[in-house]
C-alpha positions, 0 to 999 in steps of 0.5 A: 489483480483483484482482491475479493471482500466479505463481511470476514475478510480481515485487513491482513487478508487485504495486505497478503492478497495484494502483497502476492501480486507485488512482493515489493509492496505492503499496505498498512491500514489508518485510523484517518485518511491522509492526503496525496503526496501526505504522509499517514501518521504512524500512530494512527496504524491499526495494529490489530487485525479486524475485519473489514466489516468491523471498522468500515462504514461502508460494509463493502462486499465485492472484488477491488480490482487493480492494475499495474498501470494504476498509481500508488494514490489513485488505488490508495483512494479508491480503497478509501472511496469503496471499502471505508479504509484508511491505507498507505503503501508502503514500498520495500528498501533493503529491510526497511519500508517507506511510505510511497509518499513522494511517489504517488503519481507512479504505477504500481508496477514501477513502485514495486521495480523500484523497490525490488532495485533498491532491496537487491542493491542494499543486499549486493552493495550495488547502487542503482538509484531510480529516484530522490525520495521525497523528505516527510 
């Protein structure tokens, strides 16, 4: 997947160029950075939609590229590391979405897998469980 970034790119571009590769999947984007395996605090979500230009120090211009075999926490830092932005994953749960906090250390592939499992599960009253979701 590669998610191509210029001086108009906005957040929501980011989000739904990623979200086409895992439709499981959605980034939501900080004012500060957290940790692994660390929560990102919810009134820190930037609401608007600003361009990258706008809010990043970095003023990054190029492509990001990413592969399904990468973890959740790597790409969240490396989003950090060469574009300036604060971001968390989020994975869909019926019609819910939770922060892949406890889970940073799978793919992006089976993140998205587990989120298609659960939604479909919570949609068909059927009970697949892939996993103990970490307490915040």
């Amino acid at each position: 997947m590669i998610i191509k970034i210029d001086s108009s790119t906005t957040l929501n571009d980011i989000n739904e160029s990623f979200n086409r590769y895992y439709p499981y999947l959605k980034m939501k984007f900080y004012a500060h950075p957290h940790q692994n395996q660390e929560a990102s605090d919810e009134n820190d979500i930037i609401t608007d939609n600003p361009s990258v230009y706008e809010i990043s120090k970095t003023h990054f211009v190029g492509n990001l590229k990413f592969h399904y075999w990468q973890k959740t926490g790597i790409v969240e830092r490396e989003i950090r590391n060469k574009v300036g932005l604060n971001v968390q994953i989020f994975r869909q749960k019926g019609n819910d979405w939770i922060q892949t906090v406890g889970t940073d250390e799978f793919t992006l592939e089976e993140q998205n897998e587990i989120g298609k499992i659960s939604t479909e599960d919570m949609q068909h009253g059927t009970n697949r469980i892939f996993e103990r979701e970490k307490k915040l």
